[in-house]
KEDOKE-657453 format. One line per field, with one value per atom (N, C-alpha, C, CB): residue number from 1; x, y, z. Coordinates in steps of 0.001 Angstrom, whole numbers, plus 500000, padded with zeros to 6 digits. Glycine has a CB too. Example, Ala and Ser with C-alpha at 12.3 -4.5 7.8 and 13.67 -1.06 7.14 Angstrom:
<sites>
resi: 1; 1; 1; 1; 2; 2; 2; 2
xx: 513190; 512300; 513200; 511308; 512850; 513670; 512900; 514084
yy: 494310; 495500; 496700; 495527; 497750; 498940; 500030; 499402
zz: 507800; 507800; 507800; 509046; 507080; 507140; 507870; 505725
</sites>
This chain:
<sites>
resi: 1; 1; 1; 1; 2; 2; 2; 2; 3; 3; 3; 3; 4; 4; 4; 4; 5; 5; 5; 5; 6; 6; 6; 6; 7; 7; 7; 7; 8; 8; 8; 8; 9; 9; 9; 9; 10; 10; 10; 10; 11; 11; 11; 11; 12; 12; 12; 12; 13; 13; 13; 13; 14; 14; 14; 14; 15; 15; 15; 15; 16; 16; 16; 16; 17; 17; 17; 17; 18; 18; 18; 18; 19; 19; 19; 19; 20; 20; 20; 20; 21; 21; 21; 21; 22; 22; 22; 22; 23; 23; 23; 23; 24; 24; 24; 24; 25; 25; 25; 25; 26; 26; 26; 26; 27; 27; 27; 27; 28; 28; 28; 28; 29; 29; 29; 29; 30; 30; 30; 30; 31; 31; 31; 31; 32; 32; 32; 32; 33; 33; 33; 33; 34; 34; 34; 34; 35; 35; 35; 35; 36; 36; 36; 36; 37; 37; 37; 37; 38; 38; 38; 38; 39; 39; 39; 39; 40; 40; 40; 40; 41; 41; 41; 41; 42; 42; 42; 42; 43; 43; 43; 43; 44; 44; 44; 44; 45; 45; 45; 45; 46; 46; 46; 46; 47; 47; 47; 47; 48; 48; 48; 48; 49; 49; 49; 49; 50; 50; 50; 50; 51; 51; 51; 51; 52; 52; 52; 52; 53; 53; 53; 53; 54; 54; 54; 54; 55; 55; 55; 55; 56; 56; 56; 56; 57; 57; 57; 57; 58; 58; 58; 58; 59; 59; 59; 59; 60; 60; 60; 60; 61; 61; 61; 61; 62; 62; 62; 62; 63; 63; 63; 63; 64; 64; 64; 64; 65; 65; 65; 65; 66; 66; 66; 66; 67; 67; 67; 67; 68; 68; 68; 68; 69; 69; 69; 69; 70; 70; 70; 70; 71; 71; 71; 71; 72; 72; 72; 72; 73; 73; 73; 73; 74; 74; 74; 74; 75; 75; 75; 75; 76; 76; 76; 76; 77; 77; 77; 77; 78; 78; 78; 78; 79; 79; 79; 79; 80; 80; 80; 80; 81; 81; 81; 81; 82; 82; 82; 82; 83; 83; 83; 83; 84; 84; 84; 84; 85; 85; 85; 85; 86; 86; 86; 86; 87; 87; 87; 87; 88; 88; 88; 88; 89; 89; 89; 89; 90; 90; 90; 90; 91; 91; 91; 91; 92; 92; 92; 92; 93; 93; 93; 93; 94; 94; 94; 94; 95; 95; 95; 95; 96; 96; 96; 96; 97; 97; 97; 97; 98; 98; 98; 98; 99; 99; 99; 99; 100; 100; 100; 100; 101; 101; 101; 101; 102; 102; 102; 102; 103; 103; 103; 103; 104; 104; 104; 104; 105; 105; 105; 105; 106; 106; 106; 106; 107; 107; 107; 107; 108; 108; 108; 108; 109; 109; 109; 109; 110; 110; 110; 110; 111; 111; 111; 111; 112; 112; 112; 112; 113; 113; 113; 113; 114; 114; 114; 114; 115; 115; 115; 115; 116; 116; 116; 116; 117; 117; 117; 117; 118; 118; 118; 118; 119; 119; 119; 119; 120; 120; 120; 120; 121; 121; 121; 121; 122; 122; 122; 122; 123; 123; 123; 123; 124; 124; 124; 124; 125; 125; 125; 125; 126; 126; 126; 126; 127; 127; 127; 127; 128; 128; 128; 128; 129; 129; 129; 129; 130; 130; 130; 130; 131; 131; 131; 131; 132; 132; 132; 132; 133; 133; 133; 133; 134; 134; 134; 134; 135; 135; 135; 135; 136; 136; 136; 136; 137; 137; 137; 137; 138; 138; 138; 138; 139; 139; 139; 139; 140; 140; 140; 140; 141; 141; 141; 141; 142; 142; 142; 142; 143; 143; 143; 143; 144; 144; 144; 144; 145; 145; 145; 145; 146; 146; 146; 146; 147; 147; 147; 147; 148; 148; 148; 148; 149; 149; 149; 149; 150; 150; 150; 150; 151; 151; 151; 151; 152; 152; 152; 152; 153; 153; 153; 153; 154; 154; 154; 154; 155; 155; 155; 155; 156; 156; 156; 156; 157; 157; 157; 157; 158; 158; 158; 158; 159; 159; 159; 159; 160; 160; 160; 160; 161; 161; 161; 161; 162; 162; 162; 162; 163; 163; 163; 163; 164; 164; 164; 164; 165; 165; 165; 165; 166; 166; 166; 166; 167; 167; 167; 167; 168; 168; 168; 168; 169; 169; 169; 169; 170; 170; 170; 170
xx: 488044; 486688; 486518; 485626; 486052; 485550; 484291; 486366; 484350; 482536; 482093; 482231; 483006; 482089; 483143; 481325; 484256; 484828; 485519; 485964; 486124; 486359; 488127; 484589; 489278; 489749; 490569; 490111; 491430; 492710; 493196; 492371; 494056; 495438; 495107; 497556; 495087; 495131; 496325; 493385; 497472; 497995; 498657; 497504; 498358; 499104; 498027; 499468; 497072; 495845; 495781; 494865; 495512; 494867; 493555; 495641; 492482; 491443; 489896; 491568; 489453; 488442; 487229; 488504; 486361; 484937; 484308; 484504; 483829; 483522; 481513; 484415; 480733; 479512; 479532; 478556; 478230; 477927; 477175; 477536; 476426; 475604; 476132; 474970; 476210; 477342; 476627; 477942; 475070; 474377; 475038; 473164; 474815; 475389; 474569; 475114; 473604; 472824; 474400; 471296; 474747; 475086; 476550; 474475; 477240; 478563; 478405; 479591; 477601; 477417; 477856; 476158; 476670; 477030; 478082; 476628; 478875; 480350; 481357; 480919; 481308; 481880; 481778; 480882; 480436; 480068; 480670; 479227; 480814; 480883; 482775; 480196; 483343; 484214; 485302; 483838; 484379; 484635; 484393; 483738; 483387; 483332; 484263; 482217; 484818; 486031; 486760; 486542; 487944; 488626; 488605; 489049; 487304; 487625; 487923; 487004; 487512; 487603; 489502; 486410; 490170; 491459; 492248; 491590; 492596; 493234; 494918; 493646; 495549; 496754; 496522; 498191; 497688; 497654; 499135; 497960; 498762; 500127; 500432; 499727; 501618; 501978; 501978; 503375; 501708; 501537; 502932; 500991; 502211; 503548; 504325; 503082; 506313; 507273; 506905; 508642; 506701; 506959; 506364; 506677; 505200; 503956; 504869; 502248; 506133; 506704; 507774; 506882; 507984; 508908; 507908; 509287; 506870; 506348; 506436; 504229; 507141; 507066; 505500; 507733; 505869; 504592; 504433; 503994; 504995; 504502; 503491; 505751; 502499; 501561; 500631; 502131; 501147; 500036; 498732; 500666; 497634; 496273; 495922; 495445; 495394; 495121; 494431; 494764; 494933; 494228; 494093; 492948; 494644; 494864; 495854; 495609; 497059; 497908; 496946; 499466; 497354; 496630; 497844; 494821; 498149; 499168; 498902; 499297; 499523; 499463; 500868; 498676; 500625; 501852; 502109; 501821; 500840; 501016; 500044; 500353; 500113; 499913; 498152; 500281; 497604; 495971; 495840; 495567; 496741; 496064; 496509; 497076; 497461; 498238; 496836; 499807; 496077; 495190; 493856; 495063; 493783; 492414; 492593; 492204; 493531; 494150; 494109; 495869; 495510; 495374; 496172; 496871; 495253; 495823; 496790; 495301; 497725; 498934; 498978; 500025; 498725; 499041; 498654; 500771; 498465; 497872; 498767; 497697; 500385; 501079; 501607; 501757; 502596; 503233; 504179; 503463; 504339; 505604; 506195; 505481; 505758; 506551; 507088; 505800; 506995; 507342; 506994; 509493; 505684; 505226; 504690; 504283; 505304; 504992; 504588; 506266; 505113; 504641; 505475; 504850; 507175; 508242; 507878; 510076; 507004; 507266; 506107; 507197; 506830; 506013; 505631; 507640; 504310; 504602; 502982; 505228; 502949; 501761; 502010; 501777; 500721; 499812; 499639; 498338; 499613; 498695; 498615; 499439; 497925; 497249; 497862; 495477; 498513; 499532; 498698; 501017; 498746; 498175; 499582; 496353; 500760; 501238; 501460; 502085; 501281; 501250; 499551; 502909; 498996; 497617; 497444; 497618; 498790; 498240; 498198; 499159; 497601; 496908; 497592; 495345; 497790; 498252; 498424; 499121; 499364; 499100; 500518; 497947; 501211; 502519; 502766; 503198; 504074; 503807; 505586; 502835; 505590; 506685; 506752; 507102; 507495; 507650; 509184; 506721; 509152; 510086; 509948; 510727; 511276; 511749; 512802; 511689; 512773; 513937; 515039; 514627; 515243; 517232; 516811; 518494; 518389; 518049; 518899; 518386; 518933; 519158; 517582; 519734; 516270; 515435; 514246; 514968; 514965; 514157; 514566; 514648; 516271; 516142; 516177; 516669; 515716; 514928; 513641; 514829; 512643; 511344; 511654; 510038; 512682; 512543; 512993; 513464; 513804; 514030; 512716; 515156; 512035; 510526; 509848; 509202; 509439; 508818; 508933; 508582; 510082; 510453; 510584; 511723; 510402; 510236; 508751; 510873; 508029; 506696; 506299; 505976; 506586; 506755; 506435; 508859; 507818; 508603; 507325; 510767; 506781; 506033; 504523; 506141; 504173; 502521; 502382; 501870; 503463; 503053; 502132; 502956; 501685; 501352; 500967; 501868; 499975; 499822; 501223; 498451; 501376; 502378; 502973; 502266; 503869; 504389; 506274; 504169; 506295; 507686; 508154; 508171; 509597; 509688; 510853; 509405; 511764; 512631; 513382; 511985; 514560; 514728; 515954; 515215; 515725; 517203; 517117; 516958; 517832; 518913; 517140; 519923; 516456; 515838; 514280; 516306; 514330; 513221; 512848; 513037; 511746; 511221; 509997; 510194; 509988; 509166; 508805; 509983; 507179; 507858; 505893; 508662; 505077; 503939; 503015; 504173; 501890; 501426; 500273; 501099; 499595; 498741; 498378; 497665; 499686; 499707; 499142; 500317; 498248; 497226; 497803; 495989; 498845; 499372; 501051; 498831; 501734; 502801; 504159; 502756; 503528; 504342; 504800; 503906; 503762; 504052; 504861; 502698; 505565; 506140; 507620; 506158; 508197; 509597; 509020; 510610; 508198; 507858; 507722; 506199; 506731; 506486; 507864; 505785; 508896; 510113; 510833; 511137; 511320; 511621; 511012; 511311; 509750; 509328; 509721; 507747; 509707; 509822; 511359; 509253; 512160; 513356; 514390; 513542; 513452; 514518; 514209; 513954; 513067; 512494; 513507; 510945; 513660; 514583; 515755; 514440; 516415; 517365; 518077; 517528
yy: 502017; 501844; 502725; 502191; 502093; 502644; 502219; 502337; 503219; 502814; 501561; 502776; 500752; 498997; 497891; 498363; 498908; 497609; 498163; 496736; 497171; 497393; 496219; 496747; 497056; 496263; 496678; 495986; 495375; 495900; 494519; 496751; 494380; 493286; 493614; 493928; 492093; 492029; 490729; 491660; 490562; 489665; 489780; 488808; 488194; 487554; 487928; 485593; 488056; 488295; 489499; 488455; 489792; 490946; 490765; 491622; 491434; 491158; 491997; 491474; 491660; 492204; 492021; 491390; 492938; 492821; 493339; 493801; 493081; 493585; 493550; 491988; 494805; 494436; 495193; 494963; 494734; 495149; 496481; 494326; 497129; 498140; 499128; 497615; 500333; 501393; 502051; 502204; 501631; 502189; 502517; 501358; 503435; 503680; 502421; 505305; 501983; 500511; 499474; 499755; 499115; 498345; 498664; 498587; 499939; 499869; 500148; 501094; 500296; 499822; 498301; 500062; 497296; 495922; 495743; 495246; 496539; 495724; 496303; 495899; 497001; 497748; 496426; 499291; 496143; 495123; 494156; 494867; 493350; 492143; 492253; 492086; 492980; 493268; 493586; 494114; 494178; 493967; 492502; 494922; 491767; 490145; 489960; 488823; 489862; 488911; 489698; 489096; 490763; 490747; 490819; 491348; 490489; 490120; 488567; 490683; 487859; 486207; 486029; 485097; 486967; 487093; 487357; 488282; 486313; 486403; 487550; 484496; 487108; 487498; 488640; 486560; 489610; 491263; 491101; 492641; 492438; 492446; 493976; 491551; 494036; 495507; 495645; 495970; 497053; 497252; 496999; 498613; 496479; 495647; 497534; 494607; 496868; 497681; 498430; 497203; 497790; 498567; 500106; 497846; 500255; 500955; 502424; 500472; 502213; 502772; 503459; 502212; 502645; 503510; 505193; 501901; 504744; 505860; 507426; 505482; 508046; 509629; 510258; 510584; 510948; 511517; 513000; 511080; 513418; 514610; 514421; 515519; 515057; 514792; 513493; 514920; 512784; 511518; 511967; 510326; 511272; 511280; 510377; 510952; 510293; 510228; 508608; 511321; 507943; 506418; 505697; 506433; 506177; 505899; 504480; 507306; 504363; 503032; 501406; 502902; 500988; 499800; 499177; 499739; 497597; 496534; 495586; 495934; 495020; 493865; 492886; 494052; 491954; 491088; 490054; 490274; 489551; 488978; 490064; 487049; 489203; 489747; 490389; 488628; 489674; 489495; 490516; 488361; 490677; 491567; 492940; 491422; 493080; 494120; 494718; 493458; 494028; 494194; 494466; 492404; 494469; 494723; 496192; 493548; 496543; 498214; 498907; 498346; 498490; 499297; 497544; 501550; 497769; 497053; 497148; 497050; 496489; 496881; 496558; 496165; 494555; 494311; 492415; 495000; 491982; 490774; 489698; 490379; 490008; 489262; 489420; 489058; 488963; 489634; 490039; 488965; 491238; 492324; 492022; 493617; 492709; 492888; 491767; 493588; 491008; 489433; 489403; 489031; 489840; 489556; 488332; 490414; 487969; 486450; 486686; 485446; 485419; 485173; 486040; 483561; 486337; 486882; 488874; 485896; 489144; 490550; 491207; 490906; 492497; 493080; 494983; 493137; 494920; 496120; 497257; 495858; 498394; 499261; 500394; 499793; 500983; 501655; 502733; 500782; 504092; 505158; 506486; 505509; 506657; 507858; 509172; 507896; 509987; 511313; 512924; 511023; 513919; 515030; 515635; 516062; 516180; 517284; 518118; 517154; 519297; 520617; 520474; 520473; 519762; 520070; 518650; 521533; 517645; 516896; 515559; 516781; 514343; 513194; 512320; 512871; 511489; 510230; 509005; 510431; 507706; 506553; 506232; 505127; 506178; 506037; 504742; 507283; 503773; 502806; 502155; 502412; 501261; 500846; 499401; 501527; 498286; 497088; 496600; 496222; 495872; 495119; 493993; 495438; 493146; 492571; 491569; 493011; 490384; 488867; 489990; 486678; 490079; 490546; 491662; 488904; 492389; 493262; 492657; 494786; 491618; 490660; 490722; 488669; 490438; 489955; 491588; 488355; 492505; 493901; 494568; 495000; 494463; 494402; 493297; 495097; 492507; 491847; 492155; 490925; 492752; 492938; 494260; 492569; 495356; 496836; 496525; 498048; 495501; 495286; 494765; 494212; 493758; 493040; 494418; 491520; 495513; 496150; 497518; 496069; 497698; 498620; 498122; 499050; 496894; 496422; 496238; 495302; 496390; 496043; 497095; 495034; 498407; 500038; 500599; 500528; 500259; 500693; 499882; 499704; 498732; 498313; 498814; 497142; 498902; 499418; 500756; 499101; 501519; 502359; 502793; 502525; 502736; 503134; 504757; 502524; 504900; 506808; 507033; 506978; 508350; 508626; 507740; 509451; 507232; 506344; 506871; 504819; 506437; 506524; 505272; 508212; 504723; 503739; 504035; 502483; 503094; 503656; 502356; 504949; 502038; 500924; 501513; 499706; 500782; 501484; 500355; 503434; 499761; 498130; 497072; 498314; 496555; 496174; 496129; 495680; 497756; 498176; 498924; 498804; 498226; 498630; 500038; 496843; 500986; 502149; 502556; 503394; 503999; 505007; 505483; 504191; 505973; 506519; 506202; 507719; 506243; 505846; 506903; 504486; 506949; 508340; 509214; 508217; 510004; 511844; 512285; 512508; 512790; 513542; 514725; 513892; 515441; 516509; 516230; 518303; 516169; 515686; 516907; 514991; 518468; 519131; 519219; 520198; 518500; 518386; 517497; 517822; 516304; 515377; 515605; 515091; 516754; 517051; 517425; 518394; 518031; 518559; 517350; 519610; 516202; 514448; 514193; 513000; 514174; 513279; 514045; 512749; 515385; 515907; 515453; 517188; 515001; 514931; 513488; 515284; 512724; 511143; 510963; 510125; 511545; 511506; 511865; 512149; 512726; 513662; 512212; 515575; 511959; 510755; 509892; 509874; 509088; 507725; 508209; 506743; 509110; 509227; 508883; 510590
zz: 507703; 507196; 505968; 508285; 505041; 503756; 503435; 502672; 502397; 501835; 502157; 500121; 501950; 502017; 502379; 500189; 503042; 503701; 504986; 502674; 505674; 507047; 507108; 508185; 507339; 507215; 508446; 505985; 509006; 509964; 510066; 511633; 511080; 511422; 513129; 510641; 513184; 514688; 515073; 515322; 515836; 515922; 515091; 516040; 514202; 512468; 511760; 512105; 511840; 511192; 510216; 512203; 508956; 508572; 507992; 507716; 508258; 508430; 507157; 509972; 506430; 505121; 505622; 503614; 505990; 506424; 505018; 507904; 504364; 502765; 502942; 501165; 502308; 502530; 500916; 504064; 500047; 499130; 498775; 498855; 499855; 500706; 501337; 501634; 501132; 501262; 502038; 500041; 502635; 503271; 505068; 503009; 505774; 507095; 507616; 507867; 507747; 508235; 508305; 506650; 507315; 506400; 506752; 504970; 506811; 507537; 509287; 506795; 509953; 511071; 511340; 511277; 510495; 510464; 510412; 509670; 509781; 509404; 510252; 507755; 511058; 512286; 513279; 512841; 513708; 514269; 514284; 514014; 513051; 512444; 512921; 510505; 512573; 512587; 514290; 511695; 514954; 516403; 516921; 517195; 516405; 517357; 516851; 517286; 515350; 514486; 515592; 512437; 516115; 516316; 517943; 515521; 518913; 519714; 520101; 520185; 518852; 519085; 518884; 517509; 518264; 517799; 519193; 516641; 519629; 521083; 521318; 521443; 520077; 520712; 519816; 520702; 520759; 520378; 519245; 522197; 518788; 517653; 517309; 515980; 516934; 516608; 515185; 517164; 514717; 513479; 512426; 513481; 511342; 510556; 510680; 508195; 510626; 510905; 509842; 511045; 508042; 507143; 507017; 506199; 508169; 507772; 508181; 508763; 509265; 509572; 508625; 510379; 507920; 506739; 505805; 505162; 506153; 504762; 505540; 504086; 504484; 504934; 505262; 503595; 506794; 506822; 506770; 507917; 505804; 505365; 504018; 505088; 504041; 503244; 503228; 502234; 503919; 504182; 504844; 505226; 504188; 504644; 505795; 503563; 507011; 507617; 507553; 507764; 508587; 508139; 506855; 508402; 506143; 504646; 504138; 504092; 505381; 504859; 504937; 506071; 503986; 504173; 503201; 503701; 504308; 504397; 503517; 505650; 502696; 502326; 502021; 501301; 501453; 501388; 500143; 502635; 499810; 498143; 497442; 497787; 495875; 494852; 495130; 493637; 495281; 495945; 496505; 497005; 497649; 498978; 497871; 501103; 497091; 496485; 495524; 495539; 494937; 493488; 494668; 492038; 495701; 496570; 497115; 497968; 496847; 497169; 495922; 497736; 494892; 493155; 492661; 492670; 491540; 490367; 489745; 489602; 489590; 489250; 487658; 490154; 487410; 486243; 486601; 485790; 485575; 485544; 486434; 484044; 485668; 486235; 487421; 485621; 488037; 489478; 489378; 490569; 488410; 488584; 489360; 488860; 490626; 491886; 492722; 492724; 492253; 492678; 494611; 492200; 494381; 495826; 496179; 496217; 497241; 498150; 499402; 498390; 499874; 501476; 502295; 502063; 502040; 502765; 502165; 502148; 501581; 501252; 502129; 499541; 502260; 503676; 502752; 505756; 502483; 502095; 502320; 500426; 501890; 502347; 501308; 504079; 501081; 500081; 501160; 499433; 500710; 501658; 500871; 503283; 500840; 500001; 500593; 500151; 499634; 499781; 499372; 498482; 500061; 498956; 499492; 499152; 498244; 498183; 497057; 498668; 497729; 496732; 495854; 495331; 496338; 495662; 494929; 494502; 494894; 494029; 495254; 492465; 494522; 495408; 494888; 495381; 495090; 495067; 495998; 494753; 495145; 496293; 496259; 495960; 497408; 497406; 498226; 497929; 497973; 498111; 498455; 496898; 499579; 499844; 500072; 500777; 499529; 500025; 499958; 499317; 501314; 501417; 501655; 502019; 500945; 500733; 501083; 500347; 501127; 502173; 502104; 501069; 501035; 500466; 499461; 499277; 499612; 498731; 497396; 499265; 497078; 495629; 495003; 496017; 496187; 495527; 495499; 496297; 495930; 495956; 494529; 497389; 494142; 493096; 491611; 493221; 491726; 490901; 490384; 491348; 491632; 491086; 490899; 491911; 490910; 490557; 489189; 491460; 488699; 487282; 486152; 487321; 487480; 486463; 486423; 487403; 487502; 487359; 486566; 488245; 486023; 485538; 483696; 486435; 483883; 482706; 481987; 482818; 483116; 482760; 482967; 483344; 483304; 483569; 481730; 484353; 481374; 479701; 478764; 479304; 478989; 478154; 477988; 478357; 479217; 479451; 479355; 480882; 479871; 480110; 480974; 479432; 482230; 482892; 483445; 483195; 483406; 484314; 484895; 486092; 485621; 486123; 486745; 486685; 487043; 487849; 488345; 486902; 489626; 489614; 490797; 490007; 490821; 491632; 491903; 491262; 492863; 493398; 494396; 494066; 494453; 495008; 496341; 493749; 497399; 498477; 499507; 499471; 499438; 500070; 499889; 502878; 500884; 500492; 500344; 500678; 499792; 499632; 498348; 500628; 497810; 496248; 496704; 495257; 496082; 496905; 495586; 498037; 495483; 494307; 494849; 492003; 493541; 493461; 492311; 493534; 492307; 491326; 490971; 491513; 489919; 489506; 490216; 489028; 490024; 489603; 489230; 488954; 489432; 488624; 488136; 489386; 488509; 487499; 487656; 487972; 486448; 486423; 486778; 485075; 486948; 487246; 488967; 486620; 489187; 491289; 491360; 492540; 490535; 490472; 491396; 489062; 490822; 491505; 492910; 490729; 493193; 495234; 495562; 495935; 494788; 495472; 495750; 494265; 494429; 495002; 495894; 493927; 496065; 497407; 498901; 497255; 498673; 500031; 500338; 500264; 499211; 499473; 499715; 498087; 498800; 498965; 500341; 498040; 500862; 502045; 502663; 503115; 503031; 504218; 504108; 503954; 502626; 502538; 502528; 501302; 503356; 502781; 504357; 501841
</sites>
């Protein structure tokens, strides 16, 4: 639950309760609204595997949130108009907000059918990286998984981020 939305996965399902009204009234409703939707949702489900890959040192608390195409990807952070990351129906991936050493960020892992097609999009995305230029950014590819971080707010914590991310994937 956030200011104005309410989201989770029940089953196959992942689920957007969105209200315009940031008022506690108003996220009550959507608490609500949000419990009938997922008691009408019959079958139970376990949390997608990927959510399991992200290092939890420094992760914030309820912070991962899943998605799988380009859409669900730009309702979390915006990446870029086109679909870099060549996310579809087969890509499984999650966003979750990091503080280490003082700094914040959104760190981010998806996988991928094959790792032919994990690196493909670490090549589109690293290409569309060099052109935009983007805030801090770093990415990172290992069999078939495209990973990395996105605005750093201070670029000298950068080496403690990749230590912590690194020991994990390793």
């Amino acid at each position: 639950l956030t200011d104005t939305n309410l989201d989770f996965w029940k089953g196959r399902y992942f689920c957007k309760v969105y209200s315009f009204d940031m008022s506690e009234k108003y996220q009550k409703d959507v608490v609500n609204f949000g419990g009938r939707l997922a008691l009408n949702i019959k079958e139970a489900g376990a949390e997608p595997s990927v959510i399991g890959k992200l290092p939890q040192n420094g992760l914030m608390p309820k912070t991962a949130r899943f998605f799988s195409r380009k859409l669900g990807l730009d309702s979390i952070h915006y990446v870029s108009k086109e679909n870099v990351l060549n996310l579809d129906s087969e890509t499984k991936g999650v966003v979750a907000e990091y503080q280490v050493d003082g700094a914040t960020f959104q760190l981010f892992v998806i996988e991928y059918p094959s790792s032919d097609a994990a690196s493909a999009a670490f090549e589109k995305y690293s290409s569309h990286l060099e052109k935009e230029g983007d805030k801090l950014t770093f990415i990172g590819l290992k069999d078939r998984s495209l990973w990395g971080f996105w605005d750093v707010e201070k670029p000298e914590t950068t080496k403690s981020i990749l230590q912590n991310v690194l020991s994990f994937l390793r």
